[in-house]
ROMARRO-740957 format. One record per atom (N, C-alpha, C): atom name; x, y, z. Coordinates in Angstrom, 3 decimals. Layout:
N
<site name="CA" x="X" y="Y" z="Z"/>
...
# end
This chain:
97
<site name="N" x="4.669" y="-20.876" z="49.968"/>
<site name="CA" x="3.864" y="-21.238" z="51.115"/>
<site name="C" x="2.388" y="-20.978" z="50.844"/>
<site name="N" x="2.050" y="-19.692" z="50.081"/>
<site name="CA" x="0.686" y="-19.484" z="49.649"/>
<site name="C" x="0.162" y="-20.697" z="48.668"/>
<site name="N" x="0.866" y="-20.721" z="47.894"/>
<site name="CA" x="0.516" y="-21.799" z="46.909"/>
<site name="C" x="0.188" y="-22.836" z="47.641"/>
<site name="N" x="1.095" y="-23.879" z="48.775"/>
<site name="CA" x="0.483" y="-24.780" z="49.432"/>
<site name="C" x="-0.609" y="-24.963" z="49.673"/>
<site name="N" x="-0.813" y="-23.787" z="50.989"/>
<site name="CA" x="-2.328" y="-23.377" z="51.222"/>
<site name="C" x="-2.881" y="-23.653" z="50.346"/>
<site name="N" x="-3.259" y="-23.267" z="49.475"/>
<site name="CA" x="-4.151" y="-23.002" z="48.288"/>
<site name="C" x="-4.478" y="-24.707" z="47.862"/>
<site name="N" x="-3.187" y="-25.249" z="47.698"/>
<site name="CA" x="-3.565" y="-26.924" z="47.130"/>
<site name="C" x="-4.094" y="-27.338" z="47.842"/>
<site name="N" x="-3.692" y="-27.537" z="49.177"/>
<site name="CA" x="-4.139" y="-27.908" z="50.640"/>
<site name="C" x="-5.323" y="-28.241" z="50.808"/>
<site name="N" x="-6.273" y="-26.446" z="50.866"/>
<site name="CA" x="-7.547" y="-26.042" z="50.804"/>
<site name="C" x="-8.365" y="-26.459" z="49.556"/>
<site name="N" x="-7.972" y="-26.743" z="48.165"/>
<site name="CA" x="-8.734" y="-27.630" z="47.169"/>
<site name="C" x="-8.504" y="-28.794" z="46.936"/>
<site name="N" x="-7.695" y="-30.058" z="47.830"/>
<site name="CA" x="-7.920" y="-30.941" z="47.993"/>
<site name="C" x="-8.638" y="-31.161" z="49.232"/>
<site name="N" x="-8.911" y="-30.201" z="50.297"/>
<site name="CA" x="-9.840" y="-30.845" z="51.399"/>
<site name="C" x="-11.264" y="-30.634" z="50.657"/>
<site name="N" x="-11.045" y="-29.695" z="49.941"/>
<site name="CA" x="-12.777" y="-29.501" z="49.392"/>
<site name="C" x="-12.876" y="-30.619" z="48.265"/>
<site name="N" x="-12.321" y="-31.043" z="47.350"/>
<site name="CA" x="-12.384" y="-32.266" z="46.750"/>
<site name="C" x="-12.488" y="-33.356" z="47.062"/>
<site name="N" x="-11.705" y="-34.007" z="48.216"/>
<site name="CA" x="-11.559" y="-34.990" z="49.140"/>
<site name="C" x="-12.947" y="-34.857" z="50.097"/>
<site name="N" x="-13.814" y="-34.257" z="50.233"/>
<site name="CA" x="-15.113" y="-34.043" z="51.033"/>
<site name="C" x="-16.213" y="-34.151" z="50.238"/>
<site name="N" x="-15.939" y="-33.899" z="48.920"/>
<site name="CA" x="-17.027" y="-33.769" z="48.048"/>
<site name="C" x="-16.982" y="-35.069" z="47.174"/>
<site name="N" x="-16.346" y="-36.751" z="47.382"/>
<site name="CA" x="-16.009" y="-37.722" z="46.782"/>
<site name="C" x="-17.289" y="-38.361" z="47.579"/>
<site name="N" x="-18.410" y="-39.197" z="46.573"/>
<site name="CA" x="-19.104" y="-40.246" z="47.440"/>
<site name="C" x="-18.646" y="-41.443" z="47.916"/>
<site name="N" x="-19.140" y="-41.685" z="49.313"/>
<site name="CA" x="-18.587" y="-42.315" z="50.117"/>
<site name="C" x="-17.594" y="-42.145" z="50.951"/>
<site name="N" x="-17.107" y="-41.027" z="50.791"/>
<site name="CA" x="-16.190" y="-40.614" z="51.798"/>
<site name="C" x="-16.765" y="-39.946" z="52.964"/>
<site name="N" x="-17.638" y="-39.436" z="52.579"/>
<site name="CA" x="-18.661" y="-38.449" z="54.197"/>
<site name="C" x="-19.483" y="-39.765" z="54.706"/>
<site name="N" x="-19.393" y="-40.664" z="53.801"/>
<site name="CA" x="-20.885" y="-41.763" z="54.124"/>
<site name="C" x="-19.825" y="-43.139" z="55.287"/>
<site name="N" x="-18.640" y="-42.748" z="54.835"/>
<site name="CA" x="-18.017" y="-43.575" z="55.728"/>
<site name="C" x="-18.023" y="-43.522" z="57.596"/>
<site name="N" x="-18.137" y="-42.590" z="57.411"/>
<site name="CA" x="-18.571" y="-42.026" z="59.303"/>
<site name="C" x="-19.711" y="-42.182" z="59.489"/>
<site name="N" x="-20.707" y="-42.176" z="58.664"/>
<site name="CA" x="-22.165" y="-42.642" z="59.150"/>
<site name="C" x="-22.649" y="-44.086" z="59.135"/>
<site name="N" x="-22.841" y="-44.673" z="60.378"/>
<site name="CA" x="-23.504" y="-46.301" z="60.584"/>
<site name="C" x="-21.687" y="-47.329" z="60.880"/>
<site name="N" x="-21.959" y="-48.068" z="61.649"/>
<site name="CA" x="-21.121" y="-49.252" z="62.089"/>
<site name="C" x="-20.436" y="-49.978" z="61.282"/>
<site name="N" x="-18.836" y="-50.425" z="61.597"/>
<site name="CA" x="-18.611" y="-50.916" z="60.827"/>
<site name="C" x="-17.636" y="-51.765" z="61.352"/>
<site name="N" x="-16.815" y="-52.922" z="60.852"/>
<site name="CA" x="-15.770" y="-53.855" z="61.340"/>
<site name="C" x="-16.323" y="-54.117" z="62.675"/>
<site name="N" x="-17.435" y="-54.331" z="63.096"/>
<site name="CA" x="-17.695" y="-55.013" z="64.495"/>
<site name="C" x="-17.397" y="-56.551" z="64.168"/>
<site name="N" x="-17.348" y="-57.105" z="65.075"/>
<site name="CA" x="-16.564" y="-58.178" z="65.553"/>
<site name="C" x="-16.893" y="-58.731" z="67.012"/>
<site name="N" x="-16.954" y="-60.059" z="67.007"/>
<site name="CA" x="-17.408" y="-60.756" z="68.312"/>
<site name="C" x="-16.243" y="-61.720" z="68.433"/>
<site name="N" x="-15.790" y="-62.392" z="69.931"/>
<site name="CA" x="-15.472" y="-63.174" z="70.021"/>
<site name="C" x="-15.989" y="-64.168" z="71.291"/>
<site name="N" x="-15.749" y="-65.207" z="71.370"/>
<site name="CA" x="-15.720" y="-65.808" z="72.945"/>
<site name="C" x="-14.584" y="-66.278" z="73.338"/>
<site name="N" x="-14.627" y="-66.293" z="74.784"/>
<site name="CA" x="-13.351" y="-67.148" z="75.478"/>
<site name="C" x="-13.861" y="-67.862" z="76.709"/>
<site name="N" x="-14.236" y="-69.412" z="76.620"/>
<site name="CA" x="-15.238" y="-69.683" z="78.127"/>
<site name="C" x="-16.830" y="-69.193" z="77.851"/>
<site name="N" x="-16.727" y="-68.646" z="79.655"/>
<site name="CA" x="-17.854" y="-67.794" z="80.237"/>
<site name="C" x="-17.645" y="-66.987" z="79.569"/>
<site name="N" x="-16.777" y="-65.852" z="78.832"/>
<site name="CA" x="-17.326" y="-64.522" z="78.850"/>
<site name="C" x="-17.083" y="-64.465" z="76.910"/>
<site name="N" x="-17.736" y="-63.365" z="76.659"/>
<site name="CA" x="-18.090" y="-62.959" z="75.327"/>
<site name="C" x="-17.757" y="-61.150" z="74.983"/>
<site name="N" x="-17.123" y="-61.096" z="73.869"/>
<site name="CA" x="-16.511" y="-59.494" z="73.893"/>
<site name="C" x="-17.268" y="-59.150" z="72.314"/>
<site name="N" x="-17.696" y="-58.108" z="72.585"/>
<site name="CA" x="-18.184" y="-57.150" z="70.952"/>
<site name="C" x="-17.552" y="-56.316" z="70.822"/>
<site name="N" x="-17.304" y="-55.683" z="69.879"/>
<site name="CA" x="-16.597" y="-54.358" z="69.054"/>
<site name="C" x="-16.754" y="-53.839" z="68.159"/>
<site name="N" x="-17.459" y="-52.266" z="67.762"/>
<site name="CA" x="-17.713" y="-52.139" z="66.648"/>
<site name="C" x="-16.988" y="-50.694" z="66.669"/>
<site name="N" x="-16.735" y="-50.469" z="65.052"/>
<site name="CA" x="-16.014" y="-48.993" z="65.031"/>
<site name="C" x="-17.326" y="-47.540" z="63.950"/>
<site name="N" x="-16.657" y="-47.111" z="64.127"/>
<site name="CA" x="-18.132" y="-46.114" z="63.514"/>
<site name="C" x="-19.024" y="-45.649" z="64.024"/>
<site name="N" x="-20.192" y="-45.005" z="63.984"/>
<site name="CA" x="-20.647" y="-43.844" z="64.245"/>
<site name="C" x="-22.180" y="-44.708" z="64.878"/>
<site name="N" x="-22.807" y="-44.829" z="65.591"/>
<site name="CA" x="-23.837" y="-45.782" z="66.135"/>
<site name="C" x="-23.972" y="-46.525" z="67.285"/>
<site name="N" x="-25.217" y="-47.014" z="67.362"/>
<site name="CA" x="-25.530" y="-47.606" z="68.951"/>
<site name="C" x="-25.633" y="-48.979" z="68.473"/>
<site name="N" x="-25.033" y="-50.081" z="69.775"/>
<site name="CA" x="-24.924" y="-51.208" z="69.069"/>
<site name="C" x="-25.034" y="-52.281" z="70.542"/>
<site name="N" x="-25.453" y="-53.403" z="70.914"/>
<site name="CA" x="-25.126" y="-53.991" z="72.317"/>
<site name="C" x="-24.722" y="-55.579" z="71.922"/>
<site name="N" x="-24.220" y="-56.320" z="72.767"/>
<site name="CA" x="-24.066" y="-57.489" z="71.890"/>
<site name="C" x="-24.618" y="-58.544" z="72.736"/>
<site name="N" x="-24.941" y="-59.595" z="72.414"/>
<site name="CA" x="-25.815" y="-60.742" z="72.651"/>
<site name="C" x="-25.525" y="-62.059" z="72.627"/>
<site name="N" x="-25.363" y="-62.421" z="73.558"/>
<site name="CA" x="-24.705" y="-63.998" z="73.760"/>
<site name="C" x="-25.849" y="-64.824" z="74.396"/>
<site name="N" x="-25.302" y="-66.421" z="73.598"/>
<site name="CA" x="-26.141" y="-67.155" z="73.937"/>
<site name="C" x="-25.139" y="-68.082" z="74.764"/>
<site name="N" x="-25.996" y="-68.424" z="76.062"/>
<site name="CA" x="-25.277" y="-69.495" z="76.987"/>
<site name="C" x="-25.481" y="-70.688" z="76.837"/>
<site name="N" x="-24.586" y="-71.769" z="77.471"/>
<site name="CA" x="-24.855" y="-72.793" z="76.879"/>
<site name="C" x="-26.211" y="-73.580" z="77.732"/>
<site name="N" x="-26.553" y="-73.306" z="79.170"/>
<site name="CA" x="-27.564" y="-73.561" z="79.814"/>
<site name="C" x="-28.574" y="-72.801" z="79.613"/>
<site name="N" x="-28.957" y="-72.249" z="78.315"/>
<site name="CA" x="-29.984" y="-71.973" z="77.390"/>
<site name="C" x="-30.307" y="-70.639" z="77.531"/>
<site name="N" x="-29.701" y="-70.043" z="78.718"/>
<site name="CA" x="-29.660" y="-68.318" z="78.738"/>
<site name="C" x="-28.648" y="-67.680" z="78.205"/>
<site name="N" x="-29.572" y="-66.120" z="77.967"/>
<site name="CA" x="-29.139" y="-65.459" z="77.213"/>
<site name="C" x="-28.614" y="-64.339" z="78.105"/>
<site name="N" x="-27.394" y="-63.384" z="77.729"/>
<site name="CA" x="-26.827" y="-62.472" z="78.543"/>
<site name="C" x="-26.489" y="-61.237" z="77.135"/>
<site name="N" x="-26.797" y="-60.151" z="77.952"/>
<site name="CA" x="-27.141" y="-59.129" z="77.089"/>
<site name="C" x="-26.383" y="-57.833" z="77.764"/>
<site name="N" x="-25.646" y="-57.172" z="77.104"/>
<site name="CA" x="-25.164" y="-56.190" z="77.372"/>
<site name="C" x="-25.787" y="-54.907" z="77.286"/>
<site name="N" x="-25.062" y="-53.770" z="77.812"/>
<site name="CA" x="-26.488" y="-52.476" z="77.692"/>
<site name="C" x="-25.918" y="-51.788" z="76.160"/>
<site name="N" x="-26.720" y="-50.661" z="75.656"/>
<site name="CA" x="-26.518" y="-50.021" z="74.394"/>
<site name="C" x="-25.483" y="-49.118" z="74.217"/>
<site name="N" x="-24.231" y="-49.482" z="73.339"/>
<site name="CA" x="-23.430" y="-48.465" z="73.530"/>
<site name="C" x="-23.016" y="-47.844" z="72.216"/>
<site name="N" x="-22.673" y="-46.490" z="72.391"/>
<site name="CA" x="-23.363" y="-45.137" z="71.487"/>
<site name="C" x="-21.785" y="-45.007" z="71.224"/>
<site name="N" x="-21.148" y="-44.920" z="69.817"/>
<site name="CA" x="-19.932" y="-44.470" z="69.198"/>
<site name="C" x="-20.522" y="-43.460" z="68.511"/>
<site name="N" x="-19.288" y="-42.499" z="68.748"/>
<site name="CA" x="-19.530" y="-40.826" z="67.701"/>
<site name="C" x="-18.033" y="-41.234" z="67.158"/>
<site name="N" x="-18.327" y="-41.828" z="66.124"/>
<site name="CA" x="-16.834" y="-41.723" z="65.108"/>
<site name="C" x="-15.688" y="-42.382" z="65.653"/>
<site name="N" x="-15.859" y="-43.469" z="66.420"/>
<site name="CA" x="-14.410" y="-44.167" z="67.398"/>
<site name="C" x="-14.881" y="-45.457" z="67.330"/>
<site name="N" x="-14.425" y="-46.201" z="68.130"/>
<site name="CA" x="-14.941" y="-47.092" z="68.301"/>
<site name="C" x="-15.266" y="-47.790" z="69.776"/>
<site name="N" x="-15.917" y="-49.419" z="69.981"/>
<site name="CA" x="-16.256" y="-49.051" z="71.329"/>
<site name="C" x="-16.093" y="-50.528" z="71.769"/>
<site name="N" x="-16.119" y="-50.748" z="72.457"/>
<site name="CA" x="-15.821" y="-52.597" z="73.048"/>
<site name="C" x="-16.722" y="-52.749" z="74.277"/>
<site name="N" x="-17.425" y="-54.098" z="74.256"/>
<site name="CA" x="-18.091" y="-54.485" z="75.997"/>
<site name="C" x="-17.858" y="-56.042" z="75.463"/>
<site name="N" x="-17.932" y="-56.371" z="77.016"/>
<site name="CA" x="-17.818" y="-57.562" z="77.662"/>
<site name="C" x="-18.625" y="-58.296" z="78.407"/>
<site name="N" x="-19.440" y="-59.555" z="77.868"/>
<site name="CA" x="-20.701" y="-60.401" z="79.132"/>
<site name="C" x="-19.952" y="-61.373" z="79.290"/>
<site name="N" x="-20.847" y="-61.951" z="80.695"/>
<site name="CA" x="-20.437" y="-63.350" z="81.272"/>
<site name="C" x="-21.583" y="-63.760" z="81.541"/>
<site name="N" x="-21.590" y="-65.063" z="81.097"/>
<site name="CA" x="-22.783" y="-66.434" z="81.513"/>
<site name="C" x="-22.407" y="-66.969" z="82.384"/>
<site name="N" x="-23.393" y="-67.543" z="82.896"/>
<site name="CA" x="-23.094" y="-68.448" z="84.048"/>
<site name="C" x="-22.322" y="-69.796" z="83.792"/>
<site name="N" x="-22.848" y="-70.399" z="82.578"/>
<site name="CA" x="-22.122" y="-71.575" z="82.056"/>
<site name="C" x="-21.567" y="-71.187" z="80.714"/>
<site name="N" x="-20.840" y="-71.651" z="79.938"/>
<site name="CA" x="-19.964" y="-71.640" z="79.116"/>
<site name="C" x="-20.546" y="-70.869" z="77.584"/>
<site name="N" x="-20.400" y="-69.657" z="77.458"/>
<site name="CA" x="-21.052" y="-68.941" z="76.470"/>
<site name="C" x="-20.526" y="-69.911" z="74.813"/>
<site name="N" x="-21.427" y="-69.618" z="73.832"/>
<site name="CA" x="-21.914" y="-70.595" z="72.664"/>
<site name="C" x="-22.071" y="-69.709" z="71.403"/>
<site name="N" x="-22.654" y="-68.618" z="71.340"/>
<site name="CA" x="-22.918" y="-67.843" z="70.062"/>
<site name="C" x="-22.992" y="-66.217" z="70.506"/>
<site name="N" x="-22.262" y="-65.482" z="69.929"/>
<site name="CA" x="-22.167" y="-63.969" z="70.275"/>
<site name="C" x="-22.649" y="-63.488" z="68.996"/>
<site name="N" x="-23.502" y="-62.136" z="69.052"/>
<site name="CA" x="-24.050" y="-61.021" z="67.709"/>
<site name="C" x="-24.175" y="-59.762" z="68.076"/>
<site name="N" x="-23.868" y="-59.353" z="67.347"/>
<site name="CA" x="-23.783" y="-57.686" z="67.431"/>
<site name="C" x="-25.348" y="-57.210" z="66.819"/>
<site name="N" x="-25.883" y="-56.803" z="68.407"/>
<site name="CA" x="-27.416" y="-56.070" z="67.643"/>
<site name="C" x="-27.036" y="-54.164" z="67.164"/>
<site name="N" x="-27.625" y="-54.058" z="66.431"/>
<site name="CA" x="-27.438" y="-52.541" z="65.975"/>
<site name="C" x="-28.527" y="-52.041" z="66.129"/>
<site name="N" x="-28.523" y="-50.890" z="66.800"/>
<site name="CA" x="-30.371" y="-49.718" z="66.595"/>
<site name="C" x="-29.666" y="-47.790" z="65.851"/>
<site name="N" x="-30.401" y="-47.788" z="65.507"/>
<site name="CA" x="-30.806" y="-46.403" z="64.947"/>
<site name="C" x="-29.917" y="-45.166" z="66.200"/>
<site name="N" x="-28.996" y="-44.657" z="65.799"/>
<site name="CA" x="-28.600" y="-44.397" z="66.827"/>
<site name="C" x="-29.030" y="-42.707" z="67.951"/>
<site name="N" x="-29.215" y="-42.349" z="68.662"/>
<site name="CA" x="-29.744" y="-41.728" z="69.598"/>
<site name="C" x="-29.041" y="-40.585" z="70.261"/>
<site name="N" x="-28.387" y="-39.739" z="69.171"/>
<site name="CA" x="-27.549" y="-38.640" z="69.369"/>
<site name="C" x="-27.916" y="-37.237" z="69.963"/>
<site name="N" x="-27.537" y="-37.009" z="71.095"/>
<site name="CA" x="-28.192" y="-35.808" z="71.367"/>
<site name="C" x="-28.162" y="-34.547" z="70.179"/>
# end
């Protein structure tokens, strides 16, 4: 049982000390847009602030507010008035207490 421990505890310290493995939790990742109609859905997973941005087809734009993932991930949803056309995922610098 000691011995376990022991492997346990020098593969978490090995497994932490591999690049790209700590760098994977820092900044957005697999976001994803879709539409259906009027409304438009974003999703991003990872560590960051992100809002998403649709273009309508009666030439307005509908904008969602900024939403802040700590290591999860996060989903929102807009609606246009007429038939939404192009969705993007904006990203900012994110704003962690």
């Amino acid at each position: 049982m000691r011995d376990m421990r022991r492997l346990l505890l020098v593969m978490l310290v090995v497994w932490s000390a591999v690049p790209g493995v700590a760098s994977a939790a820092e900044g957005l990742h697999s976001c994803s847009t879709s539409i259906d109609g009027k409304a438009a859905s974003g999703r991003c997973e990872g560590r960051g602030s992100f809002r998403l941005v649709v273009s309508c087809e009666d030439g307005s734009t509908a904008t969602s507010s900024w939403l802040t993932v700590f290591n999860g991930s996060a989903r929102t949803r807009v609606h246009c008035r007429s038939n939404a056309v192009d969705a993007s995922i904006e990203q900012r610098e994110p704003r962690f207490p």
